[in-house]
C-alpha positions in Angstrom: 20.4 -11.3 -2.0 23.5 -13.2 -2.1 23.4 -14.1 -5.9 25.4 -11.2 -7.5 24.0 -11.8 -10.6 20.4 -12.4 -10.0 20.3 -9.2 -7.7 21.7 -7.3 -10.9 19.0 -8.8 -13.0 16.4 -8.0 -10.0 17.2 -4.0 -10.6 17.8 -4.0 -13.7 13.8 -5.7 -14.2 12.7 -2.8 -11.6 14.1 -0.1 -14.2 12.8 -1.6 -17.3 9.6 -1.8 -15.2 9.2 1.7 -13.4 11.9 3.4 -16.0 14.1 4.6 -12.6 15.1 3.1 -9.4 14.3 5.8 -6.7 14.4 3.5 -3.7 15.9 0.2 -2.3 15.4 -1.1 0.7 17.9 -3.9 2.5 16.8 -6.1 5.1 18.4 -8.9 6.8 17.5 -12.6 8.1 17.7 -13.7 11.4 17.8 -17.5 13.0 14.9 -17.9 15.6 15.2 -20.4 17.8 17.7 -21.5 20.4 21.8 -20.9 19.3 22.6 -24.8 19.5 19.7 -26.0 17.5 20.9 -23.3 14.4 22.3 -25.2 11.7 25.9 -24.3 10.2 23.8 -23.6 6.8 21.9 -21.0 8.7 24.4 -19.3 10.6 26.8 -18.8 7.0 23.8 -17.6 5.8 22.9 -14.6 7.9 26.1 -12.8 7.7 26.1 -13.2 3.8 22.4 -12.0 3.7 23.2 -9.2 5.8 26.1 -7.9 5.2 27.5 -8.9 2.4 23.7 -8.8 0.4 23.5 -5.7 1.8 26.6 -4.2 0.3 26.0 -6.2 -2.7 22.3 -4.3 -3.7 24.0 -0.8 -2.8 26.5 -0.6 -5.0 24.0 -2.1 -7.6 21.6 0.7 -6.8 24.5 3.3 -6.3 25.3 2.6 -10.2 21.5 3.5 -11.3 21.3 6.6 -8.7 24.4 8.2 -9.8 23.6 8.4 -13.1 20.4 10.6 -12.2 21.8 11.8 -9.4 19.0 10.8 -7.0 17.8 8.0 -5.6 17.4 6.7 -1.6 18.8 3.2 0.3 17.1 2.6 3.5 18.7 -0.2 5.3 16.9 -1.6 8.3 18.6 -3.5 11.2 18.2 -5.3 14.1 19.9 -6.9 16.9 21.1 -9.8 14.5 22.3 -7.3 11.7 
């Protein structure tokens, strides 16, 4: 969810798939485990997965939607998120 471009080429394999995008759904990662035993790769990587992934695929989706004017982003969080 990161990769800018690979979450571009992710949607834009949906549409040539399904013909639309009506939905996308974002969810995060979260460590489990005890806080000092997280490594520094781990905790960089859940802030970018879930925020900045998250933001990432909606404006990717928003570009498909607006153009039909339709289209639904469910975005599920948790305690982590």
């Amino acid at each position: 969810m990161t990769d800018r471009a690979s979450f571009s080429a992710f949607i834009e394999a949906t549409v040539q798939l399904f013909g639309v995008l009506d939905v996308l759904v974002n969810v995060g990662i979260q460590y489990i485990g005890p806080f000092v035993d997280e490594s520094d790769l781990d905790t960089d990587r859940q802030p970018a997965v879930n925020r900045g992934g998250v933001m990432t695929g909606t404006k990717l989706a928003l570009a498909h939607m607006y153009r039909r004017k339709r289209g639904h982003i469910v975005t599920l969080a948790s305690v982590a998120g």
